[in-house]
N, C-alpha and C positions, 0 to 999 in steps of 0.2 A: 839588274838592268835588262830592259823589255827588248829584245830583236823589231825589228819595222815592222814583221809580219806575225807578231803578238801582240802591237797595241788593240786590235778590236776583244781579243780574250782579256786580256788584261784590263782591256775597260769594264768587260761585264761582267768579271768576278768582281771588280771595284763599286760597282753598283749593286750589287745580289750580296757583298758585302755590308753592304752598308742601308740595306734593308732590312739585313738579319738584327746588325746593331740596333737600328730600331723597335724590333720584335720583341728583342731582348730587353732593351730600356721598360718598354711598356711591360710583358709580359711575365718576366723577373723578379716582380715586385708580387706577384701574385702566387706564380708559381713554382717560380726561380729555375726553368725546364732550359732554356733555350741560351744559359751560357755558354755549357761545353759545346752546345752544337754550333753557336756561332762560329767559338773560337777554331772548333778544326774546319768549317767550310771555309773561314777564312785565311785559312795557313793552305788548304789543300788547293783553292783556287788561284793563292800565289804563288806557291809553287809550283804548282801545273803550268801558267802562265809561263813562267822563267824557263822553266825546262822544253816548253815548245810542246805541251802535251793538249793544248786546247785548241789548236788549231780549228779541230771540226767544228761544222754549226754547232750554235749552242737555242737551246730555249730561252724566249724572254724571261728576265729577271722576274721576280714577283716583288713587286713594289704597295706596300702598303695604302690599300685604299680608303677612302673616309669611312665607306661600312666595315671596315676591320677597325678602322679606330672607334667608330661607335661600338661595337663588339663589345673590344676592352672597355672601355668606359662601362657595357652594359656591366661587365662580369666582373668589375674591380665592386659597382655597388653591390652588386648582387651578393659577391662576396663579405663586404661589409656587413649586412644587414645577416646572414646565415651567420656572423659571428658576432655579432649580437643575441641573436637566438639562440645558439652556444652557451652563450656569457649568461643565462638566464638559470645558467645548473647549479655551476656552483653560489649563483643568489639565490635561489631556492636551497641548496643546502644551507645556507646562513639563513634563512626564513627556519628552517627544518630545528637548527639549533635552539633559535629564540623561541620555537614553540616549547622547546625541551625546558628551556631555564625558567617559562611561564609557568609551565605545571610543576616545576619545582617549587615557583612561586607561591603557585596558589595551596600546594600542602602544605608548603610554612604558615602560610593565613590562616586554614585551616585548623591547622593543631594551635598556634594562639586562639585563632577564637572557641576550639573545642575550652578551654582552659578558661579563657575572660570571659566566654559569653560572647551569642553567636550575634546574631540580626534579629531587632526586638521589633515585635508588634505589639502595641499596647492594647489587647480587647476588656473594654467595658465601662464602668458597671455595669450591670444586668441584675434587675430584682427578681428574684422567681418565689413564688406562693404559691404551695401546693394547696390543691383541693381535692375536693371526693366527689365521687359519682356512683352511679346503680349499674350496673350492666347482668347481662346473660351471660351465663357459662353453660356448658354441659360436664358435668363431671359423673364418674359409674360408680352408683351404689346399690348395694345387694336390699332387692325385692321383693320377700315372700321365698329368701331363699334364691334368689335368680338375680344374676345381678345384669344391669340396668344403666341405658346411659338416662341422666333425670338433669334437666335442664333450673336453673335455682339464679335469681339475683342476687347478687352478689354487692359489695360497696369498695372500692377501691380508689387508687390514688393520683393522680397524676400533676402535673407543675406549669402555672402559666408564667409566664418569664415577662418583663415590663422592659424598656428602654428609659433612660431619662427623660424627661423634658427637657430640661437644660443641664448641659454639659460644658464646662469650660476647666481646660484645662494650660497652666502655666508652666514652664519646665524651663530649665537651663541645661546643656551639655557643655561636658567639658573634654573636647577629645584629647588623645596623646599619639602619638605613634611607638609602639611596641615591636623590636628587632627577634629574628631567630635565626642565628647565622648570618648570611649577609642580604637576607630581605626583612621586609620591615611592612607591618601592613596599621591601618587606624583601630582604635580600641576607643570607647567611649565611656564615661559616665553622668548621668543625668542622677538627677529629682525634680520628681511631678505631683505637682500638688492638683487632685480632681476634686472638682464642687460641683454641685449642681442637686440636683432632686427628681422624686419617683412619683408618677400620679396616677393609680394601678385603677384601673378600670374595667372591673368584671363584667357588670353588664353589657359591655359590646362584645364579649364572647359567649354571650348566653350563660354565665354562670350566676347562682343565686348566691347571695352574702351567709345564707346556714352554712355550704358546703365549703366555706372558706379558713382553713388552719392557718391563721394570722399565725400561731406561733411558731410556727417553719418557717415562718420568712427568712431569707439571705441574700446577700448582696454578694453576686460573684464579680470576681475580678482575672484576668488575666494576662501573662506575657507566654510568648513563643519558645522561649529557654528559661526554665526557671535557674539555673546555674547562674545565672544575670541578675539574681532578687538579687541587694544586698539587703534590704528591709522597705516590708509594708506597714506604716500605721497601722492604728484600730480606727474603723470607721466611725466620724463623731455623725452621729443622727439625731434626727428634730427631737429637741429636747433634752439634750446635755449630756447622754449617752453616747459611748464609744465603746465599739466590741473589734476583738481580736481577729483577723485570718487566720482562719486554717487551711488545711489540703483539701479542696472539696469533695466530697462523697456521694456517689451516687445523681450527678449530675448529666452524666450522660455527651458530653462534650470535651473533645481536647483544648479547647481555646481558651476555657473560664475553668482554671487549677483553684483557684483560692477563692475558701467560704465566709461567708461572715455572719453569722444567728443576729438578728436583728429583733428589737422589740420596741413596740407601739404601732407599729402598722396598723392600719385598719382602714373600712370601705370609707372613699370620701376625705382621708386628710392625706396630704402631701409628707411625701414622705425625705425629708436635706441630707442629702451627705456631705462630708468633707475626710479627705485623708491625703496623705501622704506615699510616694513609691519610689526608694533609690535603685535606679536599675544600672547595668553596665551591660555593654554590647560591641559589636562590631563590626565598623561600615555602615550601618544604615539602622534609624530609627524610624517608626510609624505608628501610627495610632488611627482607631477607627472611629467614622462618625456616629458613636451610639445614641446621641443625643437628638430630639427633635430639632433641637437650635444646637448646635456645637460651634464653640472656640477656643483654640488652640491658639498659645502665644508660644513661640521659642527663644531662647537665645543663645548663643555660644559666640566661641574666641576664633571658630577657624573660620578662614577666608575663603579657602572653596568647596561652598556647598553647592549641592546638584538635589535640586528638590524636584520632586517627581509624585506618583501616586494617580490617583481617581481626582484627585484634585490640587492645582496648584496655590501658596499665598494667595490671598487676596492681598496682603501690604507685605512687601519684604524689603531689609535696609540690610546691603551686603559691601564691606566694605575691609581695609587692609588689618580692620581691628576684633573683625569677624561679622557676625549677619542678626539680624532680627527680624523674625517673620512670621504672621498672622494669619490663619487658615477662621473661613468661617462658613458655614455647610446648614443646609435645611434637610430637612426628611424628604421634601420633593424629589430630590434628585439622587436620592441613594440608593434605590431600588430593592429595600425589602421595610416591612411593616414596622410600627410601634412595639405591638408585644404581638407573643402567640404563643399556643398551648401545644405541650409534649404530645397528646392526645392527637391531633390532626397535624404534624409538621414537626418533621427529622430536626433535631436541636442542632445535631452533627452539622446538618446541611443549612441552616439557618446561620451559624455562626461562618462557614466560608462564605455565604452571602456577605455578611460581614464584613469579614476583613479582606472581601475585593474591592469594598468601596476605602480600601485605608490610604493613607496619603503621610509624606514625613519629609526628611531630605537625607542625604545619603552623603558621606562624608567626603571627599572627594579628595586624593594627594594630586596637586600640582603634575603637570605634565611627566611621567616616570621615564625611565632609563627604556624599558622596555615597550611601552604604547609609540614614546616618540622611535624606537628606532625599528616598530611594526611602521608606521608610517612612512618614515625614511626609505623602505626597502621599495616601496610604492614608486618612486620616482629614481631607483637604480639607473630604467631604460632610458631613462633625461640623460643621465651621465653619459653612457654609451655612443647615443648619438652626437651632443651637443661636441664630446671629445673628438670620437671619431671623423663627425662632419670636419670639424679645422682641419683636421690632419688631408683627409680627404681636398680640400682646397688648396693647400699646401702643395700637395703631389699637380693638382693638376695646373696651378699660376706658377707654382715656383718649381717645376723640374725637379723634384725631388722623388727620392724612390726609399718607400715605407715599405717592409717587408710585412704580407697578413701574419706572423707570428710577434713583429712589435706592437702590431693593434693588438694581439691578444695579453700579450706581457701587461701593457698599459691595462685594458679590460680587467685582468686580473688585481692588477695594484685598487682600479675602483672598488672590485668586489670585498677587498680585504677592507676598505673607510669602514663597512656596515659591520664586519663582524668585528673589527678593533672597538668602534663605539657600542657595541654591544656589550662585549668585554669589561671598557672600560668604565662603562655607569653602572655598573654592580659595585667599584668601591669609589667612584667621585661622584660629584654632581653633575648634574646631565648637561651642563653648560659648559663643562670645565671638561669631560668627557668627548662632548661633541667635538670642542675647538682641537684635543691635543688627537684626535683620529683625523680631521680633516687637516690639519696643519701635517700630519704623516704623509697623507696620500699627495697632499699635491706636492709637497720636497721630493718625495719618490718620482712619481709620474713627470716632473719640470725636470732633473737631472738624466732620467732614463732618456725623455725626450731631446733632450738638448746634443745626444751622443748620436742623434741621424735628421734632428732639423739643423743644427751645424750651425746656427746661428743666433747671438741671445734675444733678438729681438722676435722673432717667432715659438723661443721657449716662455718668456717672460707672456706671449700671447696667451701659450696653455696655461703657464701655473696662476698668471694674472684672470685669465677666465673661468677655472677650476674653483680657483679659489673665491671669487667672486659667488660661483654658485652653491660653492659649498656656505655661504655668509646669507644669501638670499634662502635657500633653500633653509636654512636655522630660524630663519626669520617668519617662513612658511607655517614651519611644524609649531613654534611659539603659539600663533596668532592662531589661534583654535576656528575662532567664529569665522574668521577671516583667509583661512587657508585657503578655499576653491578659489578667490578672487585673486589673491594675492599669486598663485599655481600658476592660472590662466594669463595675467599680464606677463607674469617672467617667459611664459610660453610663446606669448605671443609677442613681445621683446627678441625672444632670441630668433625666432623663425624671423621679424623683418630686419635684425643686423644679418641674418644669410641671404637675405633676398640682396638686400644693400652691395655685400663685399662681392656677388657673382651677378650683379645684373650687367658687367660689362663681358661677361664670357661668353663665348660663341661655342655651345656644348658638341657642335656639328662639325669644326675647323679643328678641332683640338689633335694639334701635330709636334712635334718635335722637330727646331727650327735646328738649321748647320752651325749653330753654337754649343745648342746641347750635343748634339751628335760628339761635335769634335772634344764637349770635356768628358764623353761617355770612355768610363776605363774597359768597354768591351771594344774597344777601335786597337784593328791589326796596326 
């Protein structure tokens, strides 16, 4: 009980009381500094009071001004967003992981495809007929005794190499998917049946029809992995002949492996092929425009193919039962010649000409475990904010005090969605995967939450909005073609439901009304 000549002390620890409370409400939440200090200024200036020790002047109270509540308001976001950039460690560590499981990935792919047969390019035919010619040498012979460098013609040999005229080839593949542990990558097998014909024309390289060894002619043919033959035909050519491949010899080039002795050649008649080629590979087939006119038909069983190359279809039919599609190419546009001779031009460097003009499609598995949850990681800092912002709304309409270590706890529970669905699509499917990781995080994140929003109706907000994004956000990563669009509106959705729920706040006024005060548990 106050004596008469302590009510003015006693009023102004009651006031400088109950500014602390406020300091506290506000800055408790952030820093949690200013409970103990409350509570003893508060005990010390009541006591003081009662015992008649306050008598003397005192200094004005310090009463919380609007630029100290703008402060805290600055420093609650400021705080927010540094822990988000926090929260970005341990999502980069789960970034860190999936790269690890990737390259574990890709060695399993690897040792399958060392084993089946890697990425096939299909280069050729190629006719080559060697000829002769005269040259100069100097070679040293003894002279009267003395010996002598003596200059002498010589005749020697070299190979003009043809392209088809027409080239058309038909093929089917048939892919599978092949496991090694618990990844699994595409494996292929085709047969190609090539036709077409050779129409060798020595005269536009200045060569004369004497110096022409018709009986060397070969037709090469080649793939990238020969561990991928399982069998070539014999070449059937004009006139009811069919000769065997061999390993070719002395060709001079990695791309065209396989020979084939050819007979009837000669200046002036066209020369037909027809054969057959069962290859098997892995991920990706191609083949090169050898022909003056080339077409290429395919077809297979799988649904998503990713065609690519120097040139795409001109007609392709893709659909849930697989794809069919038509490639058709002139010599205009492939940028190296008809034929040419070993003598004037690297065969080596002729053939990557080659096959940079190749074109194919590339087998493609369905969105995987790990592409979609590379993607997923991309929109981590949507979670962070979109969470955080409610919470933050919450604190400042509803008098509520969030400690920055339950934003983190919460942060934490999001970072764990990415690496539980990372986990889990290595043995389910990535749908089945996604659902039982996001259905964890938000049950976590809606209980933990509900234990300091105190009431269901603003936890049902988080885990109903959580979970909403987590359901949008699946719908994103799906829609391949459609993701940036699809990003952009959820984006721009959620930024004008926060325009919406704070256009009635006055971010200037924002104070703690004698209601809050009186249910604050730091009141003497």
């Amino acid at each position: 009980m106050f004596v008469h000549g302590d009510v003015p002390c006693a009023y102004s620890a009651l006031r400088l009381s109950h500014a602390v409370v406020f300091l506290c409400f506000s800055w408790q939440k952030g820093l949690g500094y200013f409970r103990p200090i409350s509570s003893s200024l508060h005990t010390g200036f009541t006591e003081g009071g009662q015992s008649g020790g306050m008598n003397s002047a005192q200094e004005p109270p310090v009463i919380p001004t609007p630029a100290m509540r703008r402060l805290y308001l600055f420093l609650k976001i400021a705080g927010i967003c540094v822990l988000i950039g926090l929260l970005h460690i341990p999502l980069g560590m789960t970034h860190g992981v999936l790269r690890e499981r990737q390259g574990y990935q890709a060695q399993a792919t690897a040792e399958i495809a060392g084993i089946w047969g890697r990425a096939q390019q299909v280069t050729g035919p190629v006719l080559a007929v060697p000829y002769t010619y005269r040259t100069q040498v100097v070679r040293p012979k003894v002279v009267n005794g003395k010996k002598e460098d003596v200059e002498e013609t010589v005749t020697t040999y070299a190979t003009a190499y043809f392209l088809p005229e027409v080239l058309a080839v038909k093929g089917t593949v048939d892919p599978e998917v092949r496991r090694r542990g618990i990844y699994d990558t595409v494996v292929y097998s085709t047969k190609l049946k090539l036709d077409g014909s050779f129409q060798p024309d020595f005269a536009a390289a200045g060569i004369g029809v004497d110096r022409i060894v018709w009986e060397g002619a070969q037709i090469l043919f080649g793939v990238t992995d020969l561990r991928g033959i399982r069998s070539v035909s014999p070449v059937a050519v004009s006139g009811g002949k069919a000769f065997a491949f061999e390993a070719a010899e002395g060709v001079g080039c990695e791309g065209l492996s396989l020979a084939a002795k050819i007979e009837g050649a000669a200046e002036g008649v066209k020369v037909g092929f027809s054969f057959e080629a069962a290859l098997q590979g892995s991920e990706r087939l191609d083949l090169v425009p050898a022909g003056k006119i080339t077409q290429v038909t395919l077809t297979s069983p799988w649904a998503d193919p990713s065609f690519g190359g120097a040139y795409l279809p001109a007609k392709r039919s893709v659909g849930a039962g697989g794809f069919t599609a038509e490639w058709e190419t002139s010599h205009f546009s492939r940028g190296f010649g008809q034929s040419w001779i070993s003598r004037a031009t690297d065969t080596r460097e002729m053939v990557k000409k080659i096959s940079a003009a190749s074109f194919g499609v590339r087998f493609e598995q369905p969105v995987d475990g790990y592409s979609m949850a590379e993607r997923a990681q991309k929109y981590g800092v949507l979670f962070f904010v979109l969470i955080f912002a409610v919470f933050f709304l919450f604190e400042m309409t509803a008098a509520l005090r969030i400690h920055p270590l339950q934003y983190a706890m919460v942060g934490a529970a999001l970072c764990m969605f990415f690496l539980g669905f990372l986990a889990l699509s290595e043995f389910w499917s990535t749908g089945l995967a996604y659902g039982a990781a996001a259905a964890a995080c938000t049950v976590l994140v809606s209980v933990y939450s509900w234990s300091f929003l105190k009431t269901g109706v603003r936890t049902l907000v988080i885990g109903g909005g959580l979970g909403a994004t987590y359901g949008y956000l699946y719908f994103v990563l799906k829609s391949q073609d459609y993701a940036l669009v699809a990003g952009t509106v959820a984006l721009f959705a959620a930024l004008a439901l926060v325009m919406f729920c704070t256009r009635r706040i006055n971010w200037y006024s924002l104070e703690m009304n004698a209601e809050n005060i009186s249910r604050s548990p730091l009141r003497g």
